[in-house]
Structure formats: structure tokens, C-alpha cells
KENU-416467 format. One record per atom (N, C-alpha, C, O, CB): x, y, z; atom name. Coordinates in steps of 0.2 Angstrom, whole numbers, plus 5000, padded with zeros to 4 digits. Glycine has a CB too. Example, Ala and Ser with C-alpha at 12.3 -4.5 7.8 and 13.67 -1.06 7.14 Angstrom:
@xx->5066	yy->4972	zz->5039	name->N
@xx->5062	yy->4978	zz->5039	name->CA
@xx->5066	yy->4984	zz->5039	name->C
@xx->5071	yy->4983	zz->5042	name->O
@xx->5057	yy->4978	zz->5045	name->CB
@xx->5064	yy->4989	zz->5035	name->N
@xx->5068	yy->4995	zz->5036	name->CA
@xx->5064	yy->5000	zz->5039	name->C
@xx->5067	yy->5006	zz->5040	name->O
@xx->5070	yy->4997	zz->5029	name->CB
REM end
This chain:
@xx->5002	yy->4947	zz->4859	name->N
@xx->5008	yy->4947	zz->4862	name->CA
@xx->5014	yy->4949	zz->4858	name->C
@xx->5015	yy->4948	zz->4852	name->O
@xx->5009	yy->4939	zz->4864	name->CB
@xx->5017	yy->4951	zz->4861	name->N
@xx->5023	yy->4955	zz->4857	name->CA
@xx->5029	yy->4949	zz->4854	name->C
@xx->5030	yy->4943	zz->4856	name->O
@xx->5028	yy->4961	zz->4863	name->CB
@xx->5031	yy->4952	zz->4850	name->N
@xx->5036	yy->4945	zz->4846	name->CA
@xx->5044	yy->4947	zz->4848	name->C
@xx->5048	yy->4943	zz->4848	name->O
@xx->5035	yy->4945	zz->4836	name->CB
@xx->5045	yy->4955	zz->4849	name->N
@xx->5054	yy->4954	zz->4850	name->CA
@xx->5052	yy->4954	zz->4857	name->C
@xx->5047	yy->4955	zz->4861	name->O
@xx->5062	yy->4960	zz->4847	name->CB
@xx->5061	yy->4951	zz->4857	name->N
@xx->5062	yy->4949	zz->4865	name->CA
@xx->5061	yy->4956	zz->4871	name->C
@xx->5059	yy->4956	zz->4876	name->O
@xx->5070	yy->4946	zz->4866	name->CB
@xx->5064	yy->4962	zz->4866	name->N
@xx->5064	yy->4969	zz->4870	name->CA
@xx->5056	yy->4970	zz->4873	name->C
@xx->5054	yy->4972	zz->4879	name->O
@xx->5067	yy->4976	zz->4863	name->CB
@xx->5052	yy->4969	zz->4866	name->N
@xx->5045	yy->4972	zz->4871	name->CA
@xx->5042	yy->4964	zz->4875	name->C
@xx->5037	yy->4964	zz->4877	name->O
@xx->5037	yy->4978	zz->4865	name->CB
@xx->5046	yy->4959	zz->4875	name->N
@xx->5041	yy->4955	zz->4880	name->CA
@xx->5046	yy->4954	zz->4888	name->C
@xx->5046	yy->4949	zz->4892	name->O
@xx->5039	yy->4945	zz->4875	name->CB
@xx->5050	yy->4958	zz->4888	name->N
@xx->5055	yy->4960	zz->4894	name->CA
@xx->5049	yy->4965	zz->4895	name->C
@xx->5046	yy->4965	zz->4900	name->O
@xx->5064	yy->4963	zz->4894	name->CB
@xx->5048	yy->4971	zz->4891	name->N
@xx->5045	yy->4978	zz->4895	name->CA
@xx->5038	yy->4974	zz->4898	name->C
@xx->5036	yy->4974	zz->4904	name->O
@xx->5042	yy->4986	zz->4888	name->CB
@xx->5034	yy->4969	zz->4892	name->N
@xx->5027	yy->4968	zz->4897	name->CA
@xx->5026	yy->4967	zz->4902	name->C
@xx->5021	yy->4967	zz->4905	name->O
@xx->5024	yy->4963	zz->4896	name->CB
@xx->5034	yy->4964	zz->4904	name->N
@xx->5037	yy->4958	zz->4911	name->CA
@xx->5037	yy->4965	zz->4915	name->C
@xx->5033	yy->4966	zz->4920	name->O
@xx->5048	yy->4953	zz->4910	name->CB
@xx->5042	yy->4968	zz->4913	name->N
@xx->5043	yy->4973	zz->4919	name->CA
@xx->5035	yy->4977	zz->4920	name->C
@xx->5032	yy->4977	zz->4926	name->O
@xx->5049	yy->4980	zz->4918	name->CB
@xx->5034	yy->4979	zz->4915	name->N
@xx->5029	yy->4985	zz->4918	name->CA
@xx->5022	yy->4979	zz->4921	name->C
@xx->5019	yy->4981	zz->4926	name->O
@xx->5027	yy->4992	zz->4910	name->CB
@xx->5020	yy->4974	zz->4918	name->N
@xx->5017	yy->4971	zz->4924	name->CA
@xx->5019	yy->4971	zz->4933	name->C
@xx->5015	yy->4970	zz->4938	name->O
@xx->5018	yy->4964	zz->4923	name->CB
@xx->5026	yy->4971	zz->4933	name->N
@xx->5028	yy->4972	zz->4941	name->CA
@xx->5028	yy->4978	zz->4942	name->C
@xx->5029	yy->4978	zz->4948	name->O
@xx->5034	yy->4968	zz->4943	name->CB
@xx->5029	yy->4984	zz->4939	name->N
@xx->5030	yy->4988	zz->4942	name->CA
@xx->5021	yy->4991	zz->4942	name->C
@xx->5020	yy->4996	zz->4946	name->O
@xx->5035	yy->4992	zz->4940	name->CB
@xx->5017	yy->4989	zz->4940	name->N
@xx->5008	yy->4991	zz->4939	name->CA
@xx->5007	yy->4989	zz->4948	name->C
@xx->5005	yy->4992	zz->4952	name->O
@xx->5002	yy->4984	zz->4932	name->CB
@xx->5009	yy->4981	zz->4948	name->N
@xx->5007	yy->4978	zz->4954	name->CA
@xx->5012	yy->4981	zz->4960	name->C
@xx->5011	yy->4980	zz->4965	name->O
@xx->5009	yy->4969	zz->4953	name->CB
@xx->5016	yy->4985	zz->4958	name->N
@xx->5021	yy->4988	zz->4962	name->CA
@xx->5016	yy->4995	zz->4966	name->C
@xx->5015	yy->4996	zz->4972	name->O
@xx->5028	yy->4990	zz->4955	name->CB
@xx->5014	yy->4999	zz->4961	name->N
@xx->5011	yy->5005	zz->4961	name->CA
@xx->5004	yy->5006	zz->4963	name->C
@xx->5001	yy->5011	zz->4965	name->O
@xx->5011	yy->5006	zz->4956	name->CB
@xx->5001	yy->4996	zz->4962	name->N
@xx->4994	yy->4995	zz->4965	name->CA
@xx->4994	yy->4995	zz->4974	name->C
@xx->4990	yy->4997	zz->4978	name->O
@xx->4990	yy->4988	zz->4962	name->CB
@xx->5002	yy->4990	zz->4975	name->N
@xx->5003	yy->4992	zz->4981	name->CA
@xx->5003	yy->4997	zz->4986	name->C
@xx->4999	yy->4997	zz->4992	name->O
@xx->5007	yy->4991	zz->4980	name->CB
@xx->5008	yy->5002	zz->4983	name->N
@xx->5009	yy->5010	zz->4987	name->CA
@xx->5000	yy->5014	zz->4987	name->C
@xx->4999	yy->5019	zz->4991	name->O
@xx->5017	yy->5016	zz->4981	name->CB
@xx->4996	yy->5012	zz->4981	name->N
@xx->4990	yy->5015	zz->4980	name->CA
@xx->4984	yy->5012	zz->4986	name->C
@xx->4981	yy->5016	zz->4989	name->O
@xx->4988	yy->5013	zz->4973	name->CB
@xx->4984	yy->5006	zz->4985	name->N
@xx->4982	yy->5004	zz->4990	name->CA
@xx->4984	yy->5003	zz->4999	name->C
@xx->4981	yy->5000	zz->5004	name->O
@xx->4982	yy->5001	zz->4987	name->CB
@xx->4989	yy->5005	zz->5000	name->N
@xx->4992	yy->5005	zz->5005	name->CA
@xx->4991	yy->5012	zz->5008	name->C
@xx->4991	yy->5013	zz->5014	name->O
@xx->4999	yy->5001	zz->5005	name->CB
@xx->4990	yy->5018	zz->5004	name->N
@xx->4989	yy->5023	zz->5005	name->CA
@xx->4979	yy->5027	zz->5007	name->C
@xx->4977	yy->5032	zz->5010	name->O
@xx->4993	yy->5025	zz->4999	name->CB
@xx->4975	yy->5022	zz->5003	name->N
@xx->4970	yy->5022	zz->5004	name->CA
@xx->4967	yy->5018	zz->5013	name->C
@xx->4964	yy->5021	zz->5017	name->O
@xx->4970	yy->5019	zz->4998	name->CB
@xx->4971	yy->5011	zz->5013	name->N
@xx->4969	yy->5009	zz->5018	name->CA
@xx->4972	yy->5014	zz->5025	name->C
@xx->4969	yy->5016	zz->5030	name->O
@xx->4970	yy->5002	zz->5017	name->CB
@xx->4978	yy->5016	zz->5025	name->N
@xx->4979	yy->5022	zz->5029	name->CA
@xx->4975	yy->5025	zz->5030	name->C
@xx->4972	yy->5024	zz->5036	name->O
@xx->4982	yy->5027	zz->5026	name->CB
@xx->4973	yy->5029	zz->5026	name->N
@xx->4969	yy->5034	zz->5026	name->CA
@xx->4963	yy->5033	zz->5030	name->C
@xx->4961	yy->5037	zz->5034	name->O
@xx->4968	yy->5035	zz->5019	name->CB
@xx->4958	yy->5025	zz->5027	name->N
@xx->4954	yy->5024	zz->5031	name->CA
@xx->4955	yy->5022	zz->5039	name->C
@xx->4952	yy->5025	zz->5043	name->O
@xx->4951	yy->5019	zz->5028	name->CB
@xx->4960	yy->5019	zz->5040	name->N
@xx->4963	yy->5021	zz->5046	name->CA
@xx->4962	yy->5026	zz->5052	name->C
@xx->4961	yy->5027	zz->5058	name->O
@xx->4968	yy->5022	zz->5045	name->CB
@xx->4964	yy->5031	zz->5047	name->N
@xx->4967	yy->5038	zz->5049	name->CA
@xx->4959	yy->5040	zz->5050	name->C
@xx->4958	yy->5042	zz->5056	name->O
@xx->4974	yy->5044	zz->5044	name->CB
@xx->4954	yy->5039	zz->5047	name->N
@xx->4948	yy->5043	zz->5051	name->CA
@xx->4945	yy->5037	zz->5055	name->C
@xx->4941	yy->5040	zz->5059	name->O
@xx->4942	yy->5046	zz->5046	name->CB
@xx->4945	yy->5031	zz->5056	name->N
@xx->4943	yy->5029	zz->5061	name->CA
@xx->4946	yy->5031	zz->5069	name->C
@xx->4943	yy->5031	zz->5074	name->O
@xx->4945	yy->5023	zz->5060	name->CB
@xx->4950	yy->5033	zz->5067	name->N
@xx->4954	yy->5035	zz->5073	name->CA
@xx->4952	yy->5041	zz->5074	name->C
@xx->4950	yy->5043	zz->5080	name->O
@xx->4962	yy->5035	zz->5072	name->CB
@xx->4952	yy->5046	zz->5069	name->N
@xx->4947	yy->5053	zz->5071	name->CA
@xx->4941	yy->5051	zz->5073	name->C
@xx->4940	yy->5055	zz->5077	name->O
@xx->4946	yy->5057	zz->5065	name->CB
@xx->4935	yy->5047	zz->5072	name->N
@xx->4931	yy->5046	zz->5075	name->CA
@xx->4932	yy->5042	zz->5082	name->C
@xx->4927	yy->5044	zz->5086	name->O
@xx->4927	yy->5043	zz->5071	name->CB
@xx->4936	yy->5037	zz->5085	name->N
@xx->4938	yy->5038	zz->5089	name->CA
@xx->4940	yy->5042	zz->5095	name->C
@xx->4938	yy->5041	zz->5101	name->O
@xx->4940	yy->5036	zz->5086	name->CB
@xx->4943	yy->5047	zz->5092	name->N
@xx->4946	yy->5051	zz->5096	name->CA
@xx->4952	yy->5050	zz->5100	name->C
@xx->4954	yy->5052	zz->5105	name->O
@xx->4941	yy->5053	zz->5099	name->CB
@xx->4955	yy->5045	zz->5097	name->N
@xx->4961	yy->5042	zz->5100	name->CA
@xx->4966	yy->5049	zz->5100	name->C
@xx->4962	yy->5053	zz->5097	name->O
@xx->4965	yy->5036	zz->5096	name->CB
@xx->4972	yy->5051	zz->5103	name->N
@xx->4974	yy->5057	zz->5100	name->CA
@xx->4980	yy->5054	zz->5096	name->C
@xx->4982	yy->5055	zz->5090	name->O
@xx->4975	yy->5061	zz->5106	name->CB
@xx->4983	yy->5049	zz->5105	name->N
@xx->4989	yy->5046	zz->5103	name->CA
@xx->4989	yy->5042	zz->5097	name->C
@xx->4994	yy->5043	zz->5093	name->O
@xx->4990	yy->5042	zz->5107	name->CB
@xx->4982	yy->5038	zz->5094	name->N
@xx->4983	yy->5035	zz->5089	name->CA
@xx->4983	yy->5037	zz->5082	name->C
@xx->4984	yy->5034	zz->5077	name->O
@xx->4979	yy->5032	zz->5091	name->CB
@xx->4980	yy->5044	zz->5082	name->N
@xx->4977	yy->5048	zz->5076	name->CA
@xx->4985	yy->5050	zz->5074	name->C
@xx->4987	yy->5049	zz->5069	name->O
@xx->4971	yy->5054	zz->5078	name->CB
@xx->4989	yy->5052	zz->5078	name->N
@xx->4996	yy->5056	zz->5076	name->CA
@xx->4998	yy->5050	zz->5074	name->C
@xx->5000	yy->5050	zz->5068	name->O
@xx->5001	yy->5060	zz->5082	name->CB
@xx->4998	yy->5045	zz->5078	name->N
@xx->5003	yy->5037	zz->5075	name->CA
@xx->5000	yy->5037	zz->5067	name->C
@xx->5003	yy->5041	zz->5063	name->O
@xx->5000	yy->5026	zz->5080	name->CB
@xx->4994	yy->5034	zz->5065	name->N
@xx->4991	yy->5034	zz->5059	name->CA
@xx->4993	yy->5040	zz->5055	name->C
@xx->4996	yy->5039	zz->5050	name->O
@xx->4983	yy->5034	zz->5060	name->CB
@xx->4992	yy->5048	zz->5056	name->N
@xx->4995	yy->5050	zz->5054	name->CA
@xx->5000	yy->5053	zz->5051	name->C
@xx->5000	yy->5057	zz->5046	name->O
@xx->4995	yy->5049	zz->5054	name->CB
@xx->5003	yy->5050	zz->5054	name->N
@xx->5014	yy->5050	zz->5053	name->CA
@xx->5014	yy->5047	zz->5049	name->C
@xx->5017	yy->5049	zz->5044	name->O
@xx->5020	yy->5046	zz->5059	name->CB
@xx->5011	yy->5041	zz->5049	name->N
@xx->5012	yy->5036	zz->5045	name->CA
@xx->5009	yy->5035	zz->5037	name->C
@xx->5010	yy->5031	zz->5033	name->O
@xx->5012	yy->5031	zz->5048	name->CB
@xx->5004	yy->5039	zz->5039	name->N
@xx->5002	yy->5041	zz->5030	name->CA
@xx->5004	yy->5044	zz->5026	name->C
@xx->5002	yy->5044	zz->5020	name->O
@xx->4997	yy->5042	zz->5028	name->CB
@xx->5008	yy->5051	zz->5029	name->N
@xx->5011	yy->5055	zz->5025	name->CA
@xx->5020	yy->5052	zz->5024	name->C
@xx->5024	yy->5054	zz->5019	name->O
@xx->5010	yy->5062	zz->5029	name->CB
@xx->5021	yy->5050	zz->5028	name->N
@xx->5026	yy->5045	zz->5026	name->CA
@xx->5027	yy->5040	zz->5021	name->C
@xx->5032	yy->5039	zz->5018	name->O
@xx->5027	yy->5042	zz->5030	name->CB
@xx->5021	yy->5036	zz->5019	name->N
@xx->5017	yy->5032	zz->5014	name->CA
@xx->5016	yy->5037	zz->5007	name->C
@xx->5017	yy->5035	zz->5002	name->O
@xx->5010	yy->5029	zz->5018	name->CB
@xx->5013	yy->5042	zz->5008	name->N
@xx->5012	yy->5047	zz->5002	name->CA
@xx->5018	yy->5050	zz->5001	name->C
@xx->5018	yy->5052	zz->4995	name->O
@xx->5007	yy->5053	zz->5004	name->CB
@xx->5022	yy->5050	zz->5004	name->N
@xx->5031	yy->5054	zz->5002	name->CA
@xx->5032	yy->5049	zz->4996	name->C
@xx->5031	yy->5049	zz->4990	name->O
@xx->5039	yy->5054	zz->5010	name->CB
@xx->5034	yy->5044	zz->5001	name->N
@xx->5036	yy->5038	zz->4998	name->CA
@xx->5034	yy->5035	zz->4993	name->C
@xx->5038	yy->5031	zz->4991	name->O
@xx->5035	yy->5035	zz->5001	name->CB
@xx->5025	yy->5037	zz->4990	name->N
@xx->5023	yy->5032	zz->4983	name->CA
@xx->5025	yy->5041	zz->4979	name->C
@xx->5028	yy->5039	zz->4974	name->O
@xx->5012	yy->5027	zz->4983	name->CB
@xx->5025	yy->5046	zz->4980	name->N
@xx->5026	yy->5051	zz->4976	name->CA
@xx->5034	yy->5050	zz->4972	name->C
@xx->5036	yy->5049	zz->4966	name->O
@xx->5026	yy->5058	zz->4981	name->CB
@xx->5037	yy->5050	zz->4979	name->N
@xx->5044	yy->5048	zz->4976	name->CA
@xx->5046	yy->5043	zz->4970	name->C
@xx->5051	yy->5044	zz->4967	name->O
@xx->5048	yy->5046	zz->4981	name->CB
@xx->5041	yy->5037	zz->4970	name->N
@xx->5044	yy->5030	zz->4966	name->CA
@xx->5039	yy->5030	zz->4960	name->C
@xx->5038	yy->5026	zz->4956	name->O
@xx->5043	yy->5023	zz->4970	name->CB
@xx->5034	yy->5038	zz->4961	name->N
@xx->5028	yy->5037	zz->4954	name->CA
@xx->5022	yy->5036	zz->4954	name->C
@xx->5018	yy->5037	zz->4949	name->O
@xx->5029	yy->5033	zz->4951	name->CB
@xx->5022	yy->5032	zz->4962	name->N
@xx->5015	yy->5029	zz->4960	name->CA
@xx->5009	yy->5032	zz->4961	name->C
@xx->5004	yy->5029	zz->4961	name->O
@xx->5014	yy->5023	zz->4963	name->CB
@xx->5009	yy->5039	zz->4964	name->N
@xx->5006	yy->5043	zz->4965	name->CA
@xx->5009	yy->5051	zz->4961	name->C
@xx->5015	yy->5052	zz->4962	name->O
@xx->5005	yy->5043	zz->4972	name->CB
@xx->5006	yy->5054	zz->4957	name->N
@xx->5008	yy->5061	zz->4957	name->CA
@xx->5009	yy->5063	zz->4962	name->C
@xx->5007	yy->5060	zz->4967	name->O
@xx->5003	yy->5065	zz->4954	name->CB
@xx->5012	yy->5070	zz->4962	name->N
@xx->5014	yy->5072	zz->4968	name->CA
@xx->5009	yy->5077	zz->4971	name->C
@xx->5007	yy->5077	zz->4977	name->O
@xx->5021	yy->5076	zz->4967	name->CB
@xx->5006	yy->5081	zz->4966	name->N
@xx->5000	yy->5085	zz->4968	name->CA
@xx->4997	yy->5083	zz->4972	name->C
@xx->4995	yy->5086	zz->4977	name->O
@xx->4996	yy->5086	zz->4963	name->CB
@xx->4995	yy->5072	zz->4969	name->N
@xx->4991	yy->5070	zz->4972	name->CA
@xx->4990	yy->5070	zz->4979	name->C
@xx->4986	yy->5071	zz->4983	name->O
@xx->4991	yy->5065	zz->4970	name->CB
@xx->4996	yy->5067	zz->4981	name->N
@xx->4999	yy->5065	zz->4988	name->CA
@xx->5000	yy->5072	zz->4992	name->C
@xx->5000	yy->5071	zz->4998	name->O
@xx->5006	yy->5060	zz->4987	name->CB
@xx->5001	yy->5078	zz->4989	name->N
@xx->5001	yy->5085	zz->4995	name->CA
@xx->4993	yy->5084	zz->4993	name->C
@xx->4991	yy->5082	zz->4998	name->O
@xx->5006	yy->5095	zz->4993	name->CB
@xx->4987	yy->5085	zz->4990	name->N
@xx->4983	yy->5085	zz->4993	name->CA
@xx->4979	yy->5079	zz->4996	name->C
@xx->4977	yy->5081	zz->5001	name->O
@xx->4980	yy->5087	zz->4990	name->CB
@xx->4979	yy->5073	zz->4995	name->N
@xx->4978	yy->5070	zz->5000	name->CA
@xx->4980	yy->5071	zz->5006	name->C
@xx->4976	yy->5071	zz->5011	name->O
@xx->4980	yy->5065	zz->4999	name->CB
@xx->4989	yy->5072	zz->5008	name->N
@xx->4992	yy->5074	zz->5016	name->CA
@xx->4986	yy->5082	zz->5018	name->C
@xx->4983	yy->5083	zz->5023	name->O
@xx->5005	yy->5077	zz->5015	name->CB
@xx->4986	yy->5085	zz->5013	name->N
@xx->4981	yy->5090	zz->5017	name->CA
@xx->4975	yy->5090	zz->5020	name->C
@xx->4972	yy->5093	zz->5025	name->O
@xx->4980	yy->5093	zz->5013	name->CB
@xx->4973	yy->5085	zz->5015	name->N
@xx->4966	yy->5083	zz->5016	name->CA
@xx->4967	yy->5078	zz->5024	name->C
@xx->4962	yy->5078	zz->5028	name->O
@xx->4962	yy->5078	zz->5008	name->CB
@xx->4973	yy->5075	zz->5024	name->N
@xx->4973	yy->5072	zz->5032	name->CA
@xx->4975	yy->5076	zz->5037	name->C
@xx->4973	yy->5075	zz->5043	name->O
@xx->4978	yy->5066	zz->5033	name->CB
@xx->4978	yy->5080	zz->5035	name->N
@xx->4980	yy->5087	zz->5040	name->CA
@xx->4974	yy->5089	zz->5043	name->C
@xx->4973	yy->5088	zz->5049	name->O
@xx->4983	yy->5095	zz->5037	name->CB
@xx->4969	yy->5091	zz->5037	name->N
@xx->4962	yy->5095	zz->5041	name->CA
@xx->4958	yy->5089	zz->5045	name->C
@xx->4957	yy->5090	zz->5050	name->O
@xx->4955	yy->5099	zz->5034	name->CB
@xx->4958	yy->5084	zz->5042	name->N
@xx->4957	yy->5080	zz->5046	name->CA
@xx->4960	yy->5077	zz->5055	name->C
@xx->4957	yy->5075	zz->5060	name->O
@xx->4957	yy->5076	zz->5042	name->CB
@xx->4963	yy->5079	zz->5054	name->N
@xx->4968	yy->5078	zz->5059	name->CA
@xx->4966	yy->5085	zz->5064	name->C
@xx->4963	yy->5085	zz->5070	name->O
@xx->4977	yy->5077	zz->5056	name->CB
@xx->4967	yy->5089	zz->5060	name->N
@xx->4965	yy->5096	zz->5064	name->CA
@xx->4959	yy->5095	zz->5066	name->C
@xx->4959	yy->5098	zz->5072	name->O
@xx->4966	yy->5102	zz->5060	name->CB
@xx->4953	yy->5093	zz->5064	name->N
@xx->4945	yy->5093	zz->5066	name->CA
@xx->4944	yy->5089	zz->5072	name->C
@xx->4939	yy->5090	zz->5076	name->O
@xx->4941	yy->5090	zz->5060	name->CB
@xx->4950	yy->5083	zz->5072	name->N
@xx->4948	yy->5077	zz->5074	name->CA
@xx->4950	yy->5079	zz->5080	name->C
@xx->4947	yy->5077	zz->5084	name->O
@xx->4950	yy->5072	zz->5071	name->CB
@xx->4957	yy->5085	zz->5085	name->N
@xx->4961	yy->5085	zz->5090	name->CA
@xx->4958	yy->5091	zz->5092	name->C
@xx->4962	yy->5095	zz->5094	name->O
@xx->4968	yy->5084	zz->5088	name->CB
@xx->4950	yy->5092	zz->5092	name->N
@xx->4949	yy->5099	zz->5096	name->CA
@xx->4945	yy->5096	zz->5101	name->C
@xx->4943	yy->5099	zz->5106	name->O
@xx->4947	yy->5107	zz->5093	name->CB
REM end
């Protein structure tokens, strides 16, 4: 454990922002599994809802960090083709 006060604030924060980042990581994941249930499905309506909403989820953790950006355009790609396979 750290002894000055400066690094036992950083431990403080960067514990919440880890739990912060496990969040948008995980919430992006379960999406995802979503988003192919729905392709197996074959919902149409439902597959565009799911996702809308995981590339919105992936904007969103890119922007605050918690994903590389790379990451998150290829994941949205990888949902695109999915999405495209899933709606013929």
C-alpha cells in the first residue's frame, strides 16, 4: 500500500475507473451475444434494435477508453457482417 496521500487517491480512482471500464467491456460483450441470438432468430426487427444499440455501446466505451478504438470498429464490423448474413 502506498504511503503518500497522492498515490492512495490514484489507487482510489483508478479502482473505479477499472470497475468503470469492466462495465462498458462487459456490457459490450453481452450485446454482442444478443445481437447473434437475434441473428439466429431471425428477428429482423429485433436484430437492427440489438444492433443499433451495440454500436452505440462501442462508440461510447471507445470514446471514454475502455475499449481501443480499433477495437470497437472491428468488433461494429464484425456485427455488420453479422447482421448482413443474418437479414438475407
Amino acid at each position: 500500500m502506498p504511503n503518500i496521500q497522492q498515490q492512495k487517491k490514484r489507487v482510489r480512482t483508478a479502482a473505479k475507473q477499472r470497475l468503470e471500464n469492466l462495465r462498458y467491456q462487459s456490457t459490450a460483450k453481452t450485446l454482442a451475444k444478443r445481437l447473434a441470438t437475434a441473428v439466429e432468430a431471425g428477428d429482423k426487427q429485433r436484430i437492427e434494435t440489438e444492433h443499433r444499440e451495440l454500436v452505440r455501446w462501442l462508440d461510447r466505451a471507445a470514446a471514454r477508453g475502455a475499449l481501443h478504438r480499433n477495437t470497437a470498429a472491428r468488433r461494429k464490423a464484425q456485427a455488420a457482417r453479422l447482421v448482413s448474413s443474418g437479414s438475407r
